[in-house]
Structure formats: structure tokens, C-alpha cells
BARO-392019 format. One line per field, with one value per residue (C-alpha): residue number from 1; residue in one letter; x, y, z. Coordinates in nm, 2 decimals. Example, Ala and Ser with C-alpha at 12.3 -4.5 7.8 and 13.67 -1.06 7.14 Angstrom:
<rs>
num <- c(1	2) $
residu <- c(A	S) $
xx <- c(1.23	1.37) $
yy <- c(-0.45	-0.11) $
zz <- c(0.78	0.71) $
</rs>
This chain:
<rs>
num <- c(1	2	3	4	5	6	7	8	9	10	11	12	13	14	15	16	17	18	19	20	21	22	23	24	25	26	27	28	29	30	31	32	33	34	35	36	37	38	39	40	41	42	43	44	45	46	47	48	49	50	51	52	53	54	55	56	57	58	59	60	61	62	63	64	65	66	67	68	69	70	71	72	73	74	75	76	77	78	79	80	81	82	83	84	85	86	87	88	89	90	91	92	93	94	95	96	97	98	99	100	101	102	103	104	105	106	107	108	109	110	111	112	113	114	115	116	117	118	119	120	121	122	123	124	125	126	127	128	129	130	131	132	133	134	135	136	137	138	139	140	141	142	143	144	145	146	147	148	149	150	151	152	153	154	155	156	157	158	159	160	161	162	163	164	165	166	167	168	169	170	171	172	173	174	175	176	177	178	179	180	181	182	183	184	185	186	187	188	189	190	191	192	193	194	195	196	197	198	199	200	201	202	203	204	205	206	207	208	209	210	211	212	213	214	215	216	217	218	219	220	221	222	223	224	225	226	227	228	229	230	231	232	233	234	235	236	237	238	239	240	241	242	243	244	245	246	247	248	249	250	251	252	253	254	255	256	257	258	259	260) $
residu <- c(X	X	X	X	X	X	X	X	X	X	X	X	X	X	X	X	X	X	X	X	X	X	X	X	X	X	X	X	X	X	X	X	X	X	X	X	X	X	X	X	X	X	X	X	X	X	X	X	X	X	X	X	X	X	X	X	X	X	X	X	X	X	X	X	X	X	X	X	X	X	X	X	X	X	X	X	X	X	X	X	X	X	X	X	X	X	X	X	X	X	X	X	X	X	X	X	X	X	X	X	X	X	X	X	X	X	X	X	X	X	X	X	X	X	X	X	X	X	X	X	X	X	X	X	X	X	X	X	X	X	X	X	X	X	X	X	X	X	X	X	X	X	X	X	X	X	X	X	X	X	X	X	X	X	X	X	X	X	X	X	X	X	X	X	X	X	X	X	X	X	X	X	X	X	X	X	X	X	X	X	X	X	X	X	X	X	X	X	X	X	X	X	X	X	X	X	X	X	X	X	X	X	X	X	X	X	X	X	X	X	X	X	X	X	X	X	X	X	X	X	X	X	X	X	X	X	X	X	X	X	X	X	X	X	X	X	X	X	X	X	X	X	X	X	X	X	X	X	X	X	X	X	X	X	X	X	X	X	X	X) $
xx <- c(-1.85	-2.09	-2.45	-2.41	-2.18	-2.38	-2.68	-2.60	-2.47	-2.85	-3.01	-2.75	-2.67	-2.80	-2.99	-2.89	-2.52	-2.51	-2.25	-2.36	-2.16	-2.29	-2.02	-2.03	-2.11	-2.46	-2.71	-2.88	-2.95	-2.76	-2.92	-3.00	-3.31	-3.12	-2.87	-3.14	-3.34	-3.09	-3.00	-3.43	-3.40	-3.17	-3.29	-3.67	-3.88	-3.64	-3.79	-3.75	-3.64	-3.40	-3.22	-3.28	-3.06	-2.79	-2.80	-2.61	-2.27	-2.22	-1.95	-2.06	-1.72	-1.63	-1.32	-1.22	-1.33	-1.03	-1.04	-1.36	-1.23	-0.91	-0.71	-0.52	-0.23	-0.21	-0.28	0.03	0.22	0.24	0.46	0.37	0.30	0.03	-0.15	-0.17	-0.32	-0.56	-0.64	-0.71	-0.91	-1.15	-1.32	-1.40	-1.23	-1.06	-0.98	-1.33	-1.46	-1.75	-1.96	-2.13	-2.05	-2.14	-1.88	-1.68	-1.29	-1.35	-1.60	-1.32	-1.10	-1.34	-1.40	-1.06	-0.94	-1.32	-1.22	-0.83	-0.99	-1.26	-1.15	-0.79	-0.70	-0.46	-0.50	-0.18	-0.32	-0.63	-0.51	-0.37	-0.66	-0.85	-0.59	-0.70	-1.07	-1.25	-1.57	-1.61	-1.70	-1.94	-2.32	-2.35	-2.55	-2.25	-2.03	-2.18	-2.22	-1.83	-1.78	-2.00	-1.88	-1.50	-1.55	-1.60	-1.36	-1.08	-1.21	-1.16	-0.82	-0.70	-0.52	-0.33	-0.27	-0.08	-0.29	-0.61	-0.69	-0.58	-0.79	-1.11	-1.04	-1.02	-1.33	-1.51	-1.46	-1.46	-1.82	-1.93	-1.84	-2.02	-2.35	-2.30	-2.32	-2.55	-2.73	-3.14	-3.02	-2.87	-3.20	-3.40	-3.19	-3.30	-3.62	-3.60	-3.44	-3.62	-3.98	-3.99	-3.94	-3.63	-3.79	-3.45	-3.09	-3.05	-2.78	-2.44	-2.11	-1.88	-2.03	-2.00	-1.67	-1.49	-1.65	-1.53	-1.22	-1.15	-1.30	-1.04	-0.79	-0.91	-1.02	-1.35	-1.41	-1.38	-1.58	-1.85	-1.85	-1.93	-2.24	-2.37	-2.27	-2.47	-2.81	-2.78	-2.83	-3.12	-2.91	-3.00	-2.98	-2.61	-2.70	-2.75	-3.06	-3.04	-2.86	-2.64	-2.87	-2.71	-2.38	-2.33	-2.44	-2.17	-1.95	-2.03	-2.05	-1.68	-1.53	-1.68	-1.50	-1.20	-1.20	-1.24) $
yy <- c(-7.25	-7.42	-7.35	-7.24	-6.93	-6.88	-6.85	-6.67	-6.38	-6.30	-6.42	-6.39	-6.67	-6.94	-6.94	-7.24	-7.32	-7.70	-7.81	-8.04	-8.24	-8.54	-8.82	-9.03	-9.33	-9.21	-9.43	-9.16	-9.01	-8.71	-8.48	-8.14	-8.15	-8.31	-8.05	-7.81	-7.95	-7.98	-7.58	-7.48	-7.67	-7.40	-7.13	-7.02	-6.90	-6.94	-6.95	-7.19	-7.00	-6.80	-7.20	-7.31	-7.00	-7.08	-7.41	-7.35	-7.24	-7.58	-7.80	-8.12	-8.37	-8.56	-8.39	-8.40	-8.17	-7.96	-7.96	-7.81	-7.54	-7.47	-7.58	-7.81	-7.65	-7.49	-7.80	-7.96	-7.69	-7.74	-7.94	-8.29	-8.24	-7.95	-8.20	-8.45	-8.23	-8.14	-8.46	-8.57	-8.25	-8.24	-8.57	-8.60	-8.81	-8.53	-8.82	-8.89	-8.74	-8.54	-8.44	-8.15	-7.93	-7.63	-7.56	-7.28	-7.18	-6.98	-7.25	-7.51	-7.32	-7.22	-7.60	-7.63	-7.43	-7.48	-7.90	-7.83	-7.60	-7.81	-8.16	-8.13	-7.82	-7.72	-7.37	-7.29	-7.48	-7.33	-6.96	-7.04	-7.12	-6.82	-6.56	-6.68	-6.57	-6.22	-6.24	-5.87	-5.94	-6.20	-6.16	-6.04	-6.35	-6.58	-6.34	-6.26	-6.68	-6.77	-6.53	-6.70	-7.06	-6.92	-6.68	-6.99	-7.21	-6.97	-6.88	-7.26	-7.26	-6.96	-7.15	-7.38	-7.17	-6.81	-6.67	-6.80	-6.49	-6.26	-6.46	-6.42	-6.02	-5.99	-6.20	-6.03	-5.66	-5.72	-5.93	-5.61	-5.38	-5.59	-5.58	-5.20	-5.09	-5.40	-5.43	-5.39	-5.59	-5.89	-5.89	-5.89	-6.22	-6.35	-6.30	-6.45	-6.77	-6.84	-6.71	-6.39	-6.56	-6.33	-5.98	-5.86	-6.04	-6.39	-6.45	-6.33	-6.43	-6.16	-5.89	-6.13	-6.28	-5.97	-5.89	-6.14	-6.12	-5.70	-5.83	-6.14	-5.85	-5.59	-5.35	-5.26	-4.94	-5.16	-5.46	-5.19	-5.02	-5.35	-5.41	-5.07	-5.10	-5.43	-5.24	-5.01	-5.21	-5.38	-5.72	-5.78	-6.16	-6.30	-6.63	-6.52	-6.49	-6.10	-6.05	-5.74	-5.52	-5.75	-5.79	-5.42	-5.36	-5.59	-5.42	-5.04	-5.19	-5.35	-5.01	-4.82	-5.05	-5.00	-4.65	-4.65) $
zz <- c(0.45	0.76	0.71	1.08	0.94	0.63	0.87	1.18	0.93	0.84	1.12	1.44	1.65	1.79	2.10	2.22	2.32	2.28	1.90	1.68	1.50	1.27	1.17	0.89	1.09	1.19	1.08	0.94	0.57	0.59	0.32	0.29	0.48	0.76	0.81	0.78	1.10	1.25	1.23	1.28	1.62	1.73	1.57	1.60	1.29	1.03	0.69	0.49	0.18	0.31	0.47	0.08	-0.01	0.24	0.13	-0.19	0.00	0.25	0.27	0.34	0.27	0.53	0.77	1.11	1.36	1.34	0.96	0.97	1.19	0.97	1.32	1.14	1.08	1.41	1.58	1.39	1.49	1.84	2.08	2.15	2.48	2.42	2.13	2.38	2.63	2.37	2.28	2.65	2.79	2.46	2.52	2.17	1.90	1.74	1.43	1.34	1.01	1.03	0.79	0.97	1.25	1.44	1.65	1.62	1.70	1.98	2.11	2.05	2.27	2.56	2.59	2.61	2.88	3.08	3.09	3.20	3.45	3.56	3.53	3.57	3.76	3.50	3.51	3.32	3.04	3.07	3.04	2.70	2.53	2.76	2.62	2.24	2.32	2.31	2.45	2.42	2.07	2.14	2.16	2.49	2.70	2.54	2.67	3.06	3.06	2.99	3.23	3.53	3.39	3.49	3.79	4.03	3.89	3.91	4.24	4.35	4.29	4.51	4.76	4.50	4.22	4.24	3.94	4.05	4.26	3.98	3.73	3.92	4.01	3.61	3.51	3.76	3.68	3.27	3.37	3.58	3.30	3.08	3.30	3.37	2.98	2.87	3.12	2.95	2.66	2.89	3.06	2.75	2.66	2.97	2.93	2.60	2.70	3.02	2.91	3.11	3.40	3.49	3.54	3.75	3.77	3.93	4.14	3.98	4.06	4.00	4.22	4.48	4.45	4.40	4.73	4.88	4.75	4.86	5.19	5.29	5.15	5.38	5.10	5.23	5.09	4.76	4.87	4.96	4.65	4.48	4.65	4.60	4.25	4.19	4.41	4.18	3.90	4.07	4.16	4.53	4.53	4.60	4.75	5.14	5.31	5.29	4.98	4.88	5.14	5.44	5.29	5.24	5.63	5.76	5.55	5.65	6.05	5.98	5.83	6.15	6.38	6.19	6.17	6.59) $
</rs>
């Protein structure tokens, strides 16, 4: 068992998204106390009795990424084509031995089907590894983050890709519904990260996408419910000069001319 899972199960995860992985070809003494700064840079105020204790359960042999992960199998499952898609869209040498990691499955597969998005436009690639996540059972900043990093990219692909638009309608309502009923406890994780510097939401993308989107669909009554749903949860920026206040005027004044 990882010293990242032994961990996080007293103390909760890390705030800091960046893996680690160490290889046996550092030029480094990799050692107990190494593993164990590694972890304290991530985690704040950990003490050092209770790292000691963990200490007892790591595996530290030498295995490949996806041996660590217990992907192995799985991975040898699957078509030739897929593996080499895997292989390609990683960007990691998924042959190297590691003696330590931090990454995760899920983690594994998010960076997955985020580089055949980004990088490659692959979006049917992409949905795979998508379909094999659950964010709703994440910590709740991971969770409203994978689903910024996606809106956008999905959104991108609208006029190429038939599921693109369906995509982003999805990500942006399960985002929305995330923010409506964890709302105070996002924030607090914000404040957390970014030293109170976020007293009120910074721009978000799925309020305004899905906007955008019931808008260029002619669903106005929709595209003005959005932007009274994000005032009313105090999010007023959406990267305009006049934010949801101006955006939801245009709408009302479009809907009047309509209704003429």
C-alpha cells in the first residue's frame, strides 16, 4: 500500500494536484525519510509520528507505473490499438520502474482522456477514460476543477465533433449542481489554497457556457435562468465587462423582442 493511501485515509488528500513519482535511476538515496518529504511538501502540518506509523505499511520495490496502480492486467487486456493510444497520449514511459508513486487510477485516467482531448482532439478516446471516473466521490475542489479543465475543451470541439455539445451541456449542469449544494465548502477550499484571496467565485465556466449554449439554441428562458441561478449564488464575474448582470439584460431585452 502507497504511503499516499496510508496517509490521505487519516489525514485527507493532498492539497496539491501535481504526482510524484521517483524512479530508480534518480541519483538520489531513496530512504524513508525521502519518501517522507516528499509527502510533507504536499501536505501541511503533518506530524511526524503519525508519517513514522504509516511508514510500516509502504511498498517500496521497484514496478512500473501501471504496476503500482494494479492496471496491469487491464492494460494487457486491451486491444493493441487502445495500448498504443495509451502509450502515446500519457507522455510518460509507462516501462520505467518506479520505486514510489502518488498517482492514483482515477488520476491515471483523467490524464488520459484530458491529453487525447487536448493534444489530439480525440474525443472518442477521451470519453472512455471520462466514463471510468466519478468525480462525485472526489473531494469537492478536485471535483469542481476536472470539471473547468473539461467544460472548455469539449466546448472547442462543437463544430467538429457531434458529442461535443452534449459533453459540455453535461459537465456543465453536474459542475452547477456541484456548486449549488457545496457551494460554502468550495469557497472555503479556495480560500485555503489561494490565501483568502477569493472571498466570492472567480470566473466559472459552466454557468457561462451553458449560457451560451441555450442561447445559439434559442432557449432563452433557459439561458436566463442560468445567469440568475449563478447571481444567486453570488458569481457575477463571467469574463465580460458587465458580468452575469449585463448578460442576463441582453437576454431579458432578446426574449421581449421575441415575444412582440
Amino acid at each position: 500500500m502507497s504511503i499516499l493511501k496510508i496517509l490521505e485515509s487519516l489525514l485527507g488528500p493532498s492539497k496539491k494536484s501535481k504526482r510524484k513519482n521517483i524512479n530508480s535511476n534518480d541519483n538520489i538515496l531513496i530512504n524513508d525519510e525521502k519518501i517522507k518529504s516528499i509527502f510533507k511538501k504536499s501536505h501541511d502540518n503533518i506530524p511526524d509520528k503519525l508519517i513514522e506509523k504509516a511508514m510500516d505499511g509502504i511498498d517500496k520495490s521497484q514496478k512500473t507505473l501501471l504496476e503500482h496502480l494494479e492496471l496491469k492486467d487491464w492494460f494487457n487486456s486491451l486491444d493493441r490499438n487502445i495500448q498504443s493510444k495509451i502509450k502515446k497520449y500519457y507522455y510518460g514511459n509507462l516501462k520505467e520502474k518506479l520505486i514510489y508513486t502518488d498517482e492514483t487510477p482515477e488520476g491515471f485516467f483523467a490524464t488520459l482522456a484530458h491529453n487525447a482531448l487536448y493534444y489530439n482532439r480525440d474525443i472518442e478516446f477521451s470519453e472512455q477514460f471520462l466514463k471510468k471516473l466519478n468525480p462525485d466521490k472526489w473531494n469537492v475542489l478536485d471535483a469542481h476543477f476536472h470539471y473547468q479543465t473539461f467544460i472548455p475543451l469539449f466546448y472547442k470541439l462543437r463544430d467538429d465533433e457531434s458529442d461535443a455539445i452534449e459533453m459540455t451541456i453535461d459537465y456543465c449542469k453536474r459542475n452547477i449542481d456541484l456548486i449549488k449544494t457545496k457551494k460554502n465548502e468550495i469557497l472555503d477550499c479556495f480560500q485555503k489554497l489561494f490565501d483568502n484571496k477569493f472571498r466570492a467565485f472567480p470566473e466559472i465556466h459552466c454557468f457561462k457556457h451553458l449560457c451560451i449554449i441555450y442561447a445559439s439554441q434559442n432557449k432563452i428562458e433557459e439561458a436566463i435562468e442560468i445567469c440568475e441561478e449563478a447571481l444567486s449564488l453570488g458569481i457575477y464575474q463571467d469574463g465580460t465587462k458587465y458580468g452575469y448582470k449585463g448578460r442576463l439584460e441582453k437576454l431579458k431585452k432578446k426574449l421581449e423582442k421575441s415575444e412582440k
